[in-house]
LOBA-505796 format. One record per atom (N, C-alpha, C): residue in three letters; x, y, z. Coordinates in steps of 0.001 Angstrom, whole numbers, padded with zeros to 6 digits, always signed. Atoms other than C-alpha are relative to their C-alpha. Layout:
ALAXYZ ...
***
This chain:
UNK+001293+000492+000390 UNK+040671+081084+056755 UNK-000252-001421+000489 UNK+000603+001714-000716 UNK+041174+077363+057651 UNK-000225-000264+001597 UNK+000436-000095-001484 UNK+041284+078565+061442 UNK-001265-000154+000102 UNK+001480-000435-000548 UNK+037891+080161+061307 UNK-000489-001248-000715 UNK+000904+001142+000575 UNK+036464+077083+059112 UNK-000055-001245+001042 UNK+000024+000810-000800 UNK+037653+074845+061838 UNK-000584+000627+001234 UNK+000638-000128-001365 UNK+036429+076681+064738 UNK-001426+000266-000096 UNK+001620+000776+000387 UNK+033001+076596+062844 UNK-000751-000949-000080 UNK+000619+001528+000028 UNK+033007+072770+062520 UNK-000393+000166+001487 UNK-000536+001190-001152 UNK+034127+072696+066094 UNK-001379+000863+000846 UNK+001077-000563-000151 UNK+031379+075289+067288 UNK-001592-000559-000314 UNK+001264+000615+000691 UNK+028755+073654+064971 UNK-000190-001742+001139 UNK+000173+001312-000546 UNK+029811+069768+066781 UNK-000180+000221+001839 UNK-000174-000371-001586 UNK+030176+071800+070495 UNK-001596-000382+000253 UNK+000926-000176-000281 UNK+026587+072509+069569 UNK-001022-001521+000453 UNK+000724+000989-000208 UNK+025554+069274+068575 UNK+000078-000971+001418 UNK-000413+001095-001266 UNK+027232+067333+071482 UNK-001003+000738+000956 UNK+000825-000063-001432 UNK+025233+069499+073712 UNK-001944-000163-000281 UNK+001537+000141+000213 UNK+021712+069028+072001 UNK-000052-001698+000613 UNK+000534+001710-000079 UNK+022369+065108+072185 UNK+000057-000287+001559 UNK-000510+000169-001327 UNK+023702+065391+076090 UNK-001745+000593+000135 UNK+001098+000072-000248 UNK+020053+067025+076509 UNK-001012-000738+000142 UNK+001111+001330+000261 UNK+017872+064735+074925 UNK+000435-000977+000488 UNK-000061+001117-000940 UNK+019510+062130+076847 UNK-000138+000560+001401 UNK+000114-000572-001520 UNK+019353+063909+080101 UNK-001800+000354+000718 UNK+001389-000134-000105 UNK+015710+064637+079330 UNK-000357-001408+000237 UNK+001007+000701+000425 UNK+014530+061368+078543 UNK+000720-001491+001360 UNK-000689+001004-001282 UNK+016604+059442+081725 UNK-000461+000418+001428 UNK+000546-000224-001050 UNK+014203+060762+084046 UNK-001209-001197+000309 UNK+001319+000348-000098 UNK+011010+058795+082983 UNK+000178-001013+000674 UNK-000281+001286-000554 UNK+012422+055310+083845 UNK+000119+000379+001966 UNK-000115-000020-001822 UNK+013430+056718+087780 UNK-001188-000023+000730 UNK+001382-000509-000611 UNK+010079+058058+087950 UNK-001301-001354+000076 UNK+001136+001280+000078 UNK+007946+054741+086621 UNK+000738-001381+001133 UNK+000024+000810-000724 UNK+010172+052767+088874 UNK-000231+000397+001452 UNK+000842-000345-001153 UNK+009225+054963+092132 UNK-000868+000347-000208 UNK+001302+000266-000914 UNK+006400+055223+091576 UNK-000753-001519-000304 UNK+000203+001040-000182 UNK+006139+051324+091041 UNK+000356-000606+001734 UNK-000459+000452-002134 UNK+007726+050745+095069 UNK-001122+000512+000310 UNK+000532-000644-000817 UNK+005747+053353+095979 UNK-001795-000445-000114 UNK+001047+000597-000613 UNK+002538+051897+095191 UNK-000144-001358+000077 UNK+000180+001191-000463 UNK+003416+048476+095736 UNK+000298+000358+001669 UNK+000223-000509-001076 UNK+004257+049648+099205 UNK-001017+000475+000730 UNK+001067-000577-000551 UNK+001533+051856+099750 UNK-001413-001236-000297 UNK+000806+000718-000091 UNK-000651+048803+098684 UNK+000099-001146+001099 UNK-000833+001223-001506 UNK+001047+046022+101146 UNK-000794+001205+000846 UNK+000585-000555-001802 UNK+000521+048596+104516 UNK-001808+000378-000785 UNK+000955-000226-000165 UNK-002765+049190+103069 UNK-001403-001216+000155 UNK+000251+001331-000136 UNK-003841+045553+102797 UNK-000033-000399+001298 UNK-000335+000643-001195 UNK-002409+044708+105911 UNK-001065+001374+001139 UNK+000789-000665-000899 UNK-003990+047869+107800 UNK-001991-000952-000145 UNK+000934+000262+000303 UNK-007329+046220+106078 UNK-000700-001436+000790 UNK-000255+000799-000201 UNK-006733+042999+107156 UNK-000348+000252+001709 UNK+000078-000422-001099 UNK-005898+044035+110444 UNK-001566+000519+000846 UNK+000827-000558-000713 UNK-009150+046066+111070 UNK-001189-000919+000021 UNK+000929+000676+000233 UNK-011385+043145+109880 UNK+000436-001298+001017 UNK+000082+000709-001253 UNK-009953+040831+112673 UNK-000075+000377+001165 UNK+000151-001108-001597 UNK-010349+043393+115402 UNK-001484+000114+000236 UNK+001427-000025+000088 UNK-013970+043235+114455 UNK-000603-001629-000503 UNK+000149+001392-000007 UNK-013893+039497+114109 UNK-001244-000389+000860 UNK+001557+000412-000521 UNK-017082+039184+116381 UNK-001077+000503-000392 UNK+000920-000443+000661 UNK-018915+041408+114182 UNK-000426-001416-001266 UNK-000277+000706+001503 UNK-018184+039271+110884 UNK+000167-001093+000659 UNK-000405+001650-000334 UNK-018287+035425+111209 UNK+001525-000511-000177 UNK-001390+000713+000080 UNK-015259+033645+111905 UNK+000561-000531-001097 UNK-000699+000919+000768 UNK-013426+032601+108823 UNK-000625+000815-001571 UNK+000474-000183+001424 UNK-015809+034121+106189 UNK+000723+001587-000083 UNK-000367-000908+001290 UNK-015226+036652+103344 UNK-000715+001534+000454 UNK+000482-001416+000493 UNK-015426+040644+104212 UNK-001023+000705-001120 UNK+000694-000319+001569 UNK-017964+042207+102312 UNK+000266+001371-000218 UNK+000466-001305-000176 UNK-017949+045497+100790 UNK-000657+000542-000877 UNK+001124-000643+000404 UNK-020319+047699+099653 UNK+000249+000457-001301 UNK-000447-000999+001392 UNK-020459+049185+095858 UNK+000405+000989+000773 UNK-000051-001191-000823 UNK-020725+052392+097913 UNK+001321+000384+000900 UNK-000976-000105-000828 UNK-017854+051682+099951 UNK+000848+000374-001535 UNK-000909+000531+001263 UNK-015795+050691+096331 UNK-000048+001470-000979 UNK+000423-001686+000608 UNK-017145+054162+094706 UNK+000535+000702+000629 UNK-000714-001420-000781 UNK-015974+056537+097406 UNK+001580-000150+000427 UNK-001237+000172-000057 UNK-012679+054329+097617 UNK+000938+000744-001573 UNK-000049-000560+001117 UNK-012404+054981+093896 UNK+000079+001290-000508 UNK+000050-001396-000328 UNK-013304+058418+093862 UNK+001471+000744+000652 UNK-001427-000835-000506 UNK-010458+059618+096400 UNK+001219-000945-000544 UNK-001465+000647+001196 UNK-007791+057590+094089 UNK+000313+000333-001029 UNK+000181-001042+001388 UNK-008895+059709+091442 UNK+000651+000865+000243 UNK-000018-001205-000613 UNK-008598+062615+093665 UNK+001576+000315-000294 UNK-001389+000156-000153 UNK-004479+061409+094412 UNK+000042+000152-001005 UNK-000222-000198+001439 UNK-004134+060954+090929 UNK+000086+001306-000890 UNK+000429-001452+000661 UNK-005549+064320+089701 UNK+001100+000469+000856 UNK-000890-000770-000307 UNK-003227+065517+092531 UNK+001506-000098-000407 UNK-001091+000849+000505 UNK-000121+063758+091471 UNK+000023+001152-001810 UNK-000532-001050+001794 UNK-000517+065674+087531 UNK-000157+001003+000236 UNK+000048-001430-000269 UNK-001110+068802+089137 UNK+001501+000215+000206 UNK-000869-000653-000824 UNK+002248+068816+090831 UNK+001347-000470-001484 UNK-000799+000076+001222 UNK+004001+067154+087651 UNK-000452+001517-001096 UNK+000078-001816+000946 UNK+002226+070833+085659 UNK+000718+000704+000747 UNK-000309-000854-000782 UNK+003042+072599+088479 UNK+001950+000036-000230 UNK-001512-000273+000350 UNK+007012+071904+088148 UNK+000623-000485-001592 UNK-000034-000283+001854 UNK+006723+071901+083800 UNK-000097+001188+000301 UNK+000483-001104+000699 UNK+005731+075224+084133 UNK+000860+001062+001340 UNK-001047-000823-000801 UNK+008501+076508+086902 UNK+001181-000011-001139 UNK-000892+000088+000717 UNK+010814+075887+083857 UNK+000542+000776-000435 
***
């Protein structure tokens, strides 16, 4: 009888050790994920700056020498818009592999 009582604790603590190894295994993803995708859009903001940059001195005889780019609400709306778009695509693909589970 004191066998089986011990291989009930030890069954009962097998269990627990593996619920707690979960919930830590679950919850040691979020941090990898908020710090790529912190590079990834400080990155993707740098080359996008610099592409910006770039295209507004290539057109330096359009625009006065020295002054301030302008841009349009219109421009700022349809930039806005497709950032949404990424975004919306970005939680699709986080449902999309929740629900391969």
């Amino acid at each position: 009888m004191a066998n089986k009582a011990q291989l009930a604790r030890s069954a009962v603590r097998s269990v627990q050790n593996q619920e707690q190894y979960q919930q830590r295994e679950s919850g040691s993803w979020k941090p990898v994920a908020y710090g790529l995708g912190a590079v990834f859009g400080i990155l993707v903001g740098v080359v996008a700056a610099h592409l910006y940059t770039q295209a507004v001195e290539q057109n330096q005889d359009v625009n006065q020498a020295g002054s301030r780019p302008q841009i349009s609400p219109l421009d700022m709306i349809s930039l806005g818009t497709m950032l949404l778009g990424v975004i919306r695509h970005i939680t699709d693909l986080g449902a999309r592999s929740a629900s391969k589970r």
